[in-house]
C-alpha positions in Angstrom: 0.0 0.0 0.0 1.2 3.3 -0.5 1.6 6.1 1.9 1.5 9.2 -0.7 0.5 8.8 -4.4 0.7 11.9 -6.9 -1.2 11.4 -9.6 -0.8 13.3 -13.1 -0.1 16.4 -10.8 -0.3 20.0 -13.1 0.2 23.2 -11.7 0.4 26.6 -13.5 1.4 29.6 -12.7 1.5 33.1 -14.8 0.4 31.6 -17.3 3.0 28.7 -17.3 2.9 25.3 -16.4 6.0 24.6 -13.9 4.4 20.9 -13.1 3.0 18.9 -16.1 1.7 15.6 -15.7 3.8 14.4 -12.4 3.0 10.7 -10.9 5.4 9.6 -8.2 4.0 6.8 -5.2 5.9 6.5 -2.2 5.3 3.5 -0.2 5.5 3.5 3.8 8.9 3.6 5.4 10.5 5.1 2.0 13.3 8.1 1.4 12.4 10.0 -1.4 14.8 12.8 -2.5 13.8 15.5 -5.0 16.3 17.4 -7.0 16.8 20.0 -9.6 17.9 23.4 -10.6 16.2 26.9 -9.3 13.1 27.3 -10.2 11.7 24.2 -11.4 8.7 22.9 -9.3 10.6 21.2 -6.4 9.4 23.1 -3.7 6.0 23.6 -5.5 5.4 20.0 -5.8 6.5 19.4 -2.1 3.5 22.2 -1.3 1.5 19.8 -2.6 1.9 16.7 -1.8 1.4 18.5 2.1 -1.9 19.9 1.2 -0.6 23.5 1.5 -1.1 24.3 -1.9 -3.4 22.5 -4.7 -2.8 21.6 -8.1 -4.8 22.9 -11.4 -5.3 19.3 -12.3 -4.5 16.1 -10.6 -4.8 14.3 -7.3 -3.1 13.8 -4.1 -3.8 10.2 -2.1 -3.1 9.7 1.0 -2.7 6.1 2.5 -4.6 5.0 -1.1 
């Protein structure tokens, strides 16, 4: 079972999309480490997948 599932997660903003189509499942007891340059979604997507922030399309699971 997973813990956290991200499914086709899209976000825009001005006009942009910075997160296009993201899936990633992380199963319980799991390290998951995100990386990439300034600027591209990381701390977005992390927003998120806590419920602080909500995507223009997709869907966040919890224990799913």
């Amino acid at each position: 079972m997973s813990l956290l599932k991200l499914v086709n997660i899209w976000k825009k903003y001005s006009g942009e999309y910075i997160l296009k189509g993201i899936h990633l499942e992380v199963s319980e007891g799991k390290v998951v480490l995100i990386r990439g340059r300034s600027g591209v979604g990381k701390s977005t997507l992390a927003k998120i997948a806590c419920l602080l922030m909500k995507p223009n399309m997709g869907s966040v699971i919890y224990r799913g």
